[in-house]
C-alpha positions in Angstrom: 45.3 -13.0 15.1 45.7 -16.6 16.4 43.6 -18.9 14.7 42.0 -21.7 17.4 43.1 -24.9 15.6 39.8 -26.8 16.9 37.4 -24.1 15.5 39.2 -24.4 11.8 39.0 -28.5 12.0 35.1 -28.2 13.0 34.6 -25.9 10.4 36.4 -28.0 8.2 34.6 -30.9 8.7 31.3 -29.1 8.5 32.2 -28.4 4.8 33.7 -31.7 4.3 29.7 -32.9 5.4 28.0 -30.1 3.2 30.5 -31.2 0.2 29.2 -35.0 0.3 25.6 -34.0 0.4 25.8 -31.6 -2.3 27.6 -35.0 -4.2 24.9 -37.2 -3.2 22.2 -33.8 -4.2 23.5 -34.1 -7.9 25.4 -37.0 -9.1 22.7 -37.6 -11.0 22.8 -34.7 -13.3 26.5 -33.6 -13.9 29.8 -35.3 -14.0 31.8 -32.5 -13.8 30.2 -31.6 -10.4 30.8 -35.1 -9.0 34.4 -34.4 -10.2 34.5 -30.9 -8.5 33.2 -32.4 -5.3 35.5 -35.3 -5.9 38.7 -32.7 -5.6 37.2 -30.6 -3.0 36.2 -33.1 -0.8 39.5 -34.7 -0.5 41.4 -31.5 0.3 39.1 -30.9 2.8 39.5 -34.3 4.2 43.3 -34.1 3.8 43.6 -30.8 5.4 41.5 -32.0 8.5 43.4 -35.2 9.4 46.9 -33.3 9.0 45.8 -30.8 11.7 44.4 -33.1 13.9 47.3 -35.4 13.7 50.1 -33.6 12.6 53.2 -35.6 11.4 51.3 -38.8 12.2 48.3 -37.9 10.2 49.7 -40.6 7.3 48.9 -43.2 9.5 45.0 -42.2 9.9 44.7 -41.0 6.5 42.8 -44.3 5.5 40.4 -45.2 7.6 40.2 -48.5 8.7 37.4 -50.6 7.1 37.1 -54.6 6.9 37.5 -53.7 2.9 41.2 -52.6 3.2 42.8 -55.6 2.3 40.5 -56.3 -0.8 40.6 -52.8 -2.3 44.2 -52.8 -1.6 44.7 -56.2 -3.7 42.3 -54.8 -6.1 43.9 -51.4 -6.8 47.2 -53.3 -7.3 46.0 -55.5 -9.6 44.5 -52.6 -11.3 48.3 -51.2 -11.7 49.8 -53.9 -12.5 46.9 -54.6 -15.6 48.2 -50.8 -16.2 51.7 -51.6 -17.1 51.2 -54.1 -19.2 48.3 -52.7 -21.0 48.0 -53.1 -24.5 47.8 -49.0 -24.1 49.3 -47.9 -21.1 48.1 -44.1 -21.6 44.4 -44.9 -21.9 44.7 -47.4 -18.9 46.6 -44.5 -16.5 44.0 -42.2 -17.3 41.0 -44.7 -16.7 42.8 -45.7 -12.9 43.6 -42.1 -11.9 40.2 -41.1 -13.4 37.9 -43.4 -12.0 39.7 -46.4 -9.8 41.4 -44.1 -7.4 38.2 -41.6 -6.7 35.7 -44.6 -6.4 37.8 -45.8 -3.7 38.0 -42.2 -2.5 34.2 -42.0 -2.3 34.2 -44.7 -0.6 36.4 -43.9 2.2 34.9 -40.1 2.5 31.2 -42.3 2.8 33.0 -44.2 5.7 34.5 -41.6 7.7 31.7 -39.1 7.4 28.5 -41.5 8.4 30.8 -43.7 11.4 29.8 -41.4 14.2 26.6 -40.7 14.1 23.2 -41.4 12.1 22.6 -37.5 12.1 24.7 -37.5 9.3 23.4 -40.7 7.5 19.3 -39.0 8.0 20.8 -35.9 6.2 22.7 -37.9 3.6 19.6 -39.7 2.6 17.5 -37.2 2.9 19.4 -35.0 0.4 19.4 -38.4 -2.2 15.6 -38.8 -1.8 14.9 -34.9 -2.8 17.1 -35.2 -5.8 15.7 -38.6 -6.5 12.6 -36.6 -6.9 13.5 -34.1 -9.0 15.3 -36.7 -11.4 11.6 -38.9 -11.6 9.7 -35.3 -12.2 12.5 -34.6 -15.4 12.0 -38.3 -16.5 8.0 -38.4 -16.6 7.9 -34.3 -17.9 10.1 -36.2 -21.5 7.9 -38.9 -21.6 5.2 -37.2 -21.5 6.1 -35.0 -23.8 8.2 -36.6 -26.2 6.7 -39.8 -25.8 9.8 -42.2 -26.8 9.8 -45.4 -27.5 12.4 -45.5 -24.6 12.9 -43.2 -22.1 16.4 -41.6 -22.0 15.9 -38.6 -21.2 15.7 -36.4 -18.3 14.6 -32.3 -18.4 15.5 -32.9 -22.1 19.1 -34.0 -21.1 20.1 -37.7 -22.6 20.6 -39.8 -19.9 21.1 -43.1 -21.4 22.3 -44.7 -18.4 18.5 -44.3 -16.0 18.6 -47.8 -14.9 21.4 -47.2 -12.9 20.0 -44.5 -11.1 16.8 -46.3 -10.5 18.7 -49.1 -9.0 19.5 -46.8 -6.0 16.6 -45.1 -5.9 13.6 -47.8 -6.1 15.2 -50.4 -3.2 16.0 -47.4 -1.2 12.7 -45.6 -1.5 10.9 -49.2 -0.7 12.8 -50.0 2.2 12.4 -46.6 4.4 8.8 -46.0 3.2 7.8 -49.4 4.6 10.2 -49.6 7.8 11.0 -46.4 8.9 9.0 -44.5 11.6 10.4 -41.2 10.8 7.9 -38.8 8.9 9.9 -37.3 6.5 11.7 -40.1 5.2 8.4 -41.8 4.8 6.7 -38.8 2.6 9.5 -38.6 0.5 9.8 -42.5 -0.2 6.5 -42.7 -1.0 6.8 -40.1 -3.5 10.1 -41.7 -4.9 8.0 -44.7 -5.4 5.0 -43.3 -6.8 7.4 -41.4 -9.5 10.1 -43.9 -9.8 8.0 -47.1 -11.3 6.6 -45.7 -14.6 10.2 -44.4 -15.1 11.8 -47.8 -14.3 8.7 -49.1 -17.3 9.2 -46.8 -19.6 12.9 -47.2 -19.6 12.5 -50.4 -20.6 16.0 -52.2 -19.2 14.5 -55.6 -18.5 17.9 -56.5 -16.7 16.7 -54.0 -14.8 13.4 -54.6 -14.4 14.6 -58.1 -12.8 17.0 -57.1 -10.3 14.6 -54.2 -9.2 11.6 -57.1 -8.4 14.1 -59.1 -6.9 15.2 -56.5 -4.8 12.3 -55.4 -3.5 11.5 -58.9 -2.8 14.6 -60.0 -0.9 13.8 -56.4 1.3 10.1 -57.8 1.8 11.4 -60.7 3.7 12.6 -58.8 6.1 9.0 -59.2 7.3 7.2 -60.6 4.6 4.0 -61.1 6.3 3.2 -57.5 6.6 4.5 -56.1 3.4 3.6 -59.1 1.0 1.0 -56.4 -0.3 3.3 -53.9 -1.0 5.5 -56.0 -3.1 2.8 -57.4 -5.0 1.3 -54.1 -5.1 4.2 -52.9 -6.9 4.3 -55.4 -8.8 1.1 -55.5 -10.4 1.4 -51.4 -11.2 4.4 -52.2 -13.3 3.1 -55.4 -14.7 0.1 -52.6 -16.2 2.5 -50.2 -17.2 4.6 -52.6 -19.1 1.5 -55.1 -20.9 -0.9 -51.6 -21.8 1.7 -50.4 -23.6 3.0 -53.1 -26.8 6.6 -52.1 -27.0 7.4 -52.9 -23.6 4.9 -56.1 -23.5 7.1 -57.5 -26.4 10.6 -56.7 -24.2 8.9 -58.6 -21.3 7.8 -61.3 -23.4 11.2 -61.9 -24.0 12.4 -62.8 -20.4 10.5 -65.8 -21.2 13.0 -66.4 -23.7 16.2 -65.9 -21.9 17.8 -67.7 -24.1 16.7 -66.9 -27.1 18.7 -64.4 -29.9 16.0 -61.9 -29.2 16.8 -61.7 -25.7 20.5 -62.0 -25.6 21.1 -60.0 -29.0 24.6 -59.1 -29.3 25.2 -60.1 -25.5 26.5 -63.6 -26.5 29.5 -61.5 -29.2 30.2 -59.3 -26.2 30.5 -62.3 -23.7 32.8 -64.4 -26.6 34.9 -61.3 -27.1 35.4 -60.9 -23.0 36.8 -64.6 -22.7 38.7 -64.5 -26.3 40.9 -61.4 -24.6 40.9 -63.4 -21.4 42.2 -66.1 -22.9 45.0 -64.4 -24.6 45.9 -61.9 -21.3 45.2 -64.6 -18.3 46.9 -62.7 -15.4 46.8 -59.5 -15.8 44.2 -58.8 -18.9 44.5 -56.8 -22.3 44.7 -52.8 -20.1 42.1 -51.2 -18.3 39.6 -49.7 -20.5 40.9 -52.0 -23.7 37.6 -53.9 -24.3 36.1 -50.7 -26.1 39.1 -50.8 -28.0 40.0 -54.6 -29.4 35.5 -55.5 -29.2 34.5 -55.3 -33.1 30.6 -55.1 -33.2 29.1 -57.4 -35.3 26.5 -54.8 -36.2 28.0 -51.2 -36.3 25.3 -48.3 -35.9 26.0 -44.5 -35.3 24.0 -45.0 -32.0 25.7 -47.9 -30.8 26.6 -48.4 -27.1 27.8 -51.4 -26.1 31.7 -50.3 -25.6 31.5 -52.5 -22.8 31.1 -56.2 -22.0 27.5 -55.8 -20.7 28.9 -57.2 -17.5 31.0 -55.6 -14.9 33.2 -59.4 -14.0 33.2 -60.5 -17.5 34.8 -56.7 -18.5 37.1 -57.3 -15.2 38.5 -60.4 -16.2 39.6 -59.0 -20.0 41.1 -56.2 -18.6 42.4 -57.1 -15.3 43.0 -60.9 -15.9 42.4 -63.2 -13.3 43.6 -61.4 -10.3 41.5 -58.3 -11.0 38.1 -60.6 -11.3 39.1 -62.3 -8.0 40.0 -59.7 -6.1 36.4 -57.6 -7.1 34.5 -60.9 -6.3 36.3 -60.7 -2.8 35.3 -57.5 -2.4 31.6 -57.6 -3.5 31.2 -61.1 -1.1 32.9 -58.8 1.5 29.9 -56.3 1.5 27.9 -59.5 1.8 29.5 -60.8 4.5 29.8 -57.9 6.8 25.9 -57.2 6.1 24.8 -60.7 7.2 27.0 -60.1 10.2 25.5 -56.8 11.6 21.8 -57.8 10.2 21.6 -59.5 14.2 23.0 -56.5 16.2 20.3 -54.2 14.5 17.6 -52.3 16.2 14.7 -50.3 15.1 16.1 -46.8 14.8 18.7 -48.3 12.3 16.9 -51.0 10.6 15.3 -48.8 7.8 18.7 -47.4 7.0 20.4 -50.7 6.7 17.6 -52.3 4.8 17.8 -49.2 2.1 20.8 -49.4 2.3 21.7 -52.7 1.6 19.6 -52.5 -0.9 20.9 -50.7 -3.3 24.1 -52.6 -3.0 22.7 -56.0 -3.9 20.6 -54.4 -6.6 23.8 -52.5 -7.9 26.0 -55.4 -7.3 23.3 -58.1 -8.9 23.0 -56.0 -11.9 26.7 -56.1 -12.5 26.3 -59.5 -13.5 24.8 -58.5 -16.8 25.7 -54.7 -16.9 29.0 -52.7 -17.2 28.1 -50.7 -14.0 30.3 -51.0 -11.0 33.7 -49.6 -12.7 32.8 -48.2 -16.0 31.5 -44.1 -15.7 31.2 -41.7 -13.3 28.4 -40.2 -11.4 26.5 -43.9 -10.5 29.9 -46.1 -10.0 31.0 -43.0 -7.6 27.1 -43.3 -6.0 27.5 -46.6 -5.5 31.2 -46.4 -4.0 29.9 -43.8 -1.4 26.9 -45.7 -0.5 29.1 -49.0 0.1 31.1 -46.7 2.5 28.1 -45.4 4.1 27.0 -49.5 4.3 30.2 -50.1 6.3 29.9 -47.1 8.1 26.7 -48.1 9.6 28.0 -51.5 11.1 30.4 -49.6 12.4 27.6 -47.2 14.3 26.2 -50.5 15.2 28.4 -52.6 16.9 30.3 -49.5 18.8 27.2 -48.9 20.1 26.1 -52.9 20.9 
C-alpha cells in the first residue's frame, strides 16, 4: 500500500504540535517528561523536514530566527569552555544535557507558533490549565503543612517555585487584563487569584521584586486603566507578606539591600564567581565547575547554593569572557526584536505579546541575581520555548503587516 507522503508530514506535524503542548502541560512537574518530549519532539521534527525536503532538508533544518548568530557564538563558546574545562566529562554532559536541548526548545517554539496564532491560543491555553493545577498543589501544602517556606507542591519538593511563578504571574496579568477572548481571561484570573499567596508564601524576595516590576512595566502598556489592578495586586501581597511575621522580617530586609542579612552568603558566591574568572579569563574554569571549586563558608546538609546565585556572574566563571558576552547579546537581542514589533501590533495579538514578553523580562531580570537561565531543566527549557514562541510572534506580525 502506497503511503501519500503529504498525509504522513500533516500527521506528523500534528503530533510534533500535541508533543509541545503536552511539554508546555507538564514541565512543571517532571524532568524526565520534559526529557521524553525533548527526544520525541525532535524526531518528529527531524523526520518532517527530511520528507518535505529531501536531500536539501539540512539546509531548513534550523529555522531562521534574528537569534542565529548569537546562539551560534554562544554554543561555540560553550564548546570551546568544554575543552578546556577543568573537567571535561562533567562539562560534555552539562552541554549535551541542557545547552543543546534549550536551544532545541527554542527552535521547536519558533517553528511551531510562526504560522498561525491557532497554535500560540492552544499553547497558552494548555500552560494556563497546568499553571492551575501547580497553584492548587502549592496552597493544598501550605495549608496543610503550613511551612515556614513553601517548597512543596502535591507533597512533591519543589524547591525551585519562583521560577515557575515568574512565567506564570506576568503571563496570567497580561491576558486577564488585555485580552478579549473568554477563556483566556477566566483562566488568568484564576492563575492570579491562586498564584499570589503562592509567590508570598514562597518567600523569594528576588522574586517578589521582579514579579512587581513586571507587572508594572506590563501596566504601562496602558497605565491609566489598569493602575488599579497593579496596585490591587499589590496591596493583596503587601497583606499576605506583613500578617504573617516570617515573611514581614524577609521584606524588611529589601530595605537593607545591602546589609549581611539581605545579601547572606551572596557576596562569597559573587567573590568566588570573579576569583575563577580571574584565573580562566577567556574561556572560564568548565561548564558546570562553579559547584565544584565554590567552598561554602557555612556547610549545611540542606544547602543549595551550588550555583553563583546569578545566571552572568555563573557565565562568566565557566564560560569566561566570550560565554558572558555572547548570553548578554543574546538576552539584548530578545529586547531589541520586542521593542521593534511592539509598533506593528494589533489587538488580536497584543495580549499574547504582552504575556509574552513578560515572562521573558521577568525570567531574564531575575537572572541577574538567580542561577536560572542555564542551570536545570524543566524552567530553563520553559523559558527557551517561550523565547521561541516570542520570536515566533514577530514573525506572525510583520508577515502579516
Amino acid at each position: 500500500m502506497r503511503i501519500d507522503k503529504e498525509k504522513l508530514i500533516l500527521y506528523l506535524e500534528r503530533l510534533f504540535s500535541i508533543n509541545f503542548f503536552i511539554f508546555l502541560s507538564l514541565a512543571f512537574y517532571s524532568k524526565t517528561l520534559v526529557k521524553v518530549c525533548f527526544c520525541f519532539g525532535f524526531l518528529l521534527y527531524l523526520s518532517f523536514t527530511i520528507l518535505k525536503y529531501k536531500k536539501y532538508f539540512y539546509k531548513y533544518l534550523i529555522p531562521s530566527t534574528p537569534l542565529n548568530k548569537p546562539i551560534l557564538l554562544f554554543l561555540i563558546s560553550a564548546f570551546l569552555s568544554t575543552v578546556f574545562s577543568l573537567n571535561s566529562s562533567h562539562s560534555q554532559e552539562i552541554f549535551f544535557q541542557r545547552y543543546i536541548p534549550y536551544f532545541i526548545f527554542f527552535f521547536m517554539g519558533f517553528t511551531l507558533n510562526k504560522k498561525s496564532l491557532k497554535s500560540l491560543y492552544i499553547c497558552l491555553i494548555a500552560f494556563l490549565f497546568s499553571s492551575i493545577i501547580f497553584s492548587i498543589g502549592a496552597i493544598r501544602d501550605y495549608l496543610l503543612f503550613h511551612p515556614n517556606r513553601l517548597f512543596t507542591v502535591f507533597g512533591k519538593s519543589f524547591i525551585f517555585i519562583s521560577e515557575f511563578l515568574l512565567f506564570i504571574l506576568p503571563l496570567s496579568y497580561a491576558l486577564f487584563i488585555f485580552s478579549q477572548d473568554k477563556i483566556l481571561k477566566i483562566l488568568s484570573f484564576i492563575n492570579l487569584a491562586l498564584s499570589i499567596p503562592v509567590l508570598v508564601w514562597h518567600g523569594s524576595r528576588g522574586v517578589w521584586v521582579t514579579i512587581l516590576f513586571t507587572l508594572f512595566i506590563v501596566s504601562l502598556f496602558n497605565f491609566k486603566r489598569f493602575f488599579l489592578w497593579f496596585v490591587s495586586i499589590g496591596v493583596i501581597a503587601s497583606i499576605l507578606i506583613f500578617i504573617n511575621p516570617n515573611f514581614k522580617e524577609r521584606a524588611e530586609t529589601l530595605f537593607r539591600p545591602l546589609s549581611r542579612a539581605t545579601l547572606d552568603d551572596r557576596i562569597d558566591l559573587a567573590k568566588t564567581s570573579w576569583d575563577i574568572f580571574r584565573t580562566y579569563p577567556l574561556f572560564g574554569a568548565g561548564l558546570g565547575m562553579f559547584e565544584y571549586l565554590y567552598k561554602p563558608v557555612r556547610y549545611e546538609p540542606s544547602y543549595i547554593h551550588y550555583h553563583a546565585h546569578s545566571t552572568f556572574l555563573e557565565v562568566l566563571s565557566e564560560m569566561g569572557i566570550f560565554g558572558f558576552m555572547f548570553l548578554g547579546i543574546i538576552v539584548f537581542s530578545f529586547y531589541r526584536v520586542g521593542l521593534r514589533n511592539l509598533k506593528l501590533l494589533s489587538g488580536e495579538v497584543f495580549p499574547y505579546f504582552a504575556g509574552i514578553s513578560g515572562v521573558i523580562f521577568a525570567y531574564t531580570f531575575s537572572s541577574l541575581f538567580g542561577s536560572r537561565l542555564l542551570v536545570g531543566v524543566s524552567a530553563p527549557s520553559l523559558f527557551w520555548a517561550f523565547g521561541g514562541m516570542f520570536l515566533a510572534l514577530g514573525e506572525f506580525v510583520r508577515k502579516k503587516s
